[in-house]
C-alpha positions as CSV (number, residue, x, y, z in Angstrom):
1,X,-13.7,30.6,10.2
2,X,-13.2,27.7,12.3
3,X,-16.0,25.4,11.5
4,X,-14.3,26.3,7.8
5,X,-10.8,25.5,9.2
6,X,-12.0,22.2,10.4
7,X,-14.1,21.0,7.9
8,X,-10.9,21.5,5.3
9,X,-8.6,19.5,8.1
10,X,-11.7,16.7,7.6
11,X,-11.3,16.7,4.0
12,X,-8.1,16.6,4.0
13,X,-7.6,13.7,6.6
14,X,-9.8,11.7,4.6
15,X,-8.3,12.5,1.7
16,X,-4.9,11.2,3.0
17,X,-6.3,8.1,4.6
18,X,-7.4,7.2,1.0
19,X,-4.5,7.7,-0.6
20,X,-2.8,6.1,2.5
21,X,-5.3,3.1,2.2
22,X,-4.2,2.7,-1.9
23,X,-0.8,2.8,-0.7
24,X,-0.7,0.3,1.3
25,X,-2.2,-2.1,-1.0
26,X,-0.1,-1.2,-3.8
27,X,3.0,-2.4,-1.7
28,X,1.4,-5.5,-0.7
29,X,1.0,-6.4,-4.2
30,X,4.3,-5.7,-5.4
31,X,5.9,-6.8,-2.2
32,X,3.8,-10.2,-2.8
33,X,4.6,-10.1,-6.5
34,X,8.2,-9.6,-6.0
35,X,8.2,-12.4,-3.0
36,X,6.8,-14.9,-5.2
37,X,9.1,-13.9,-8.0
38,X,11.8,-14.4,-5.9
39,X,10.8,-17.6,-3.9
40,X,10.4,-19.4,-7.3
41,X,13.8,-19.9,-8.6
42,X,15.2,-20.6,-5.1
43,X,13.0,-23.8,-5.4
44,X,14.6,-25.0,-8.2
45,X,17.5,-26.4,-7.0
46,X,16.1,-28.0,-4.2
47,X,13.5,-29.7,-7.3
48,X,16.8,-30.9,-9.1
């Protein structure tokens, strides 16, 4: 019952460290996206 117990809490950890992993670099990529999308047209008028 416990070796059961803890092999489902290793699974499960894991599991949430992938997802947690995919996460992560989902928001650095939009966070960088947006960033860039942003920082562009601020450097505009200093190109003027």
């Amino acid at each position: 019952m416990y070796l059961k117990l803890q092999l489902i809490s290793t699974v499960r950890y894991s599991h949430f460290r992938n997802y947690a992993w995919h996460f992560a670099t989902t928001v650095y990529f939009v966070v960088k996206s947006i960033y860039s999308i942003i920082k562009i047209p601020r450097l505009r008028p200093f190109e003027r």
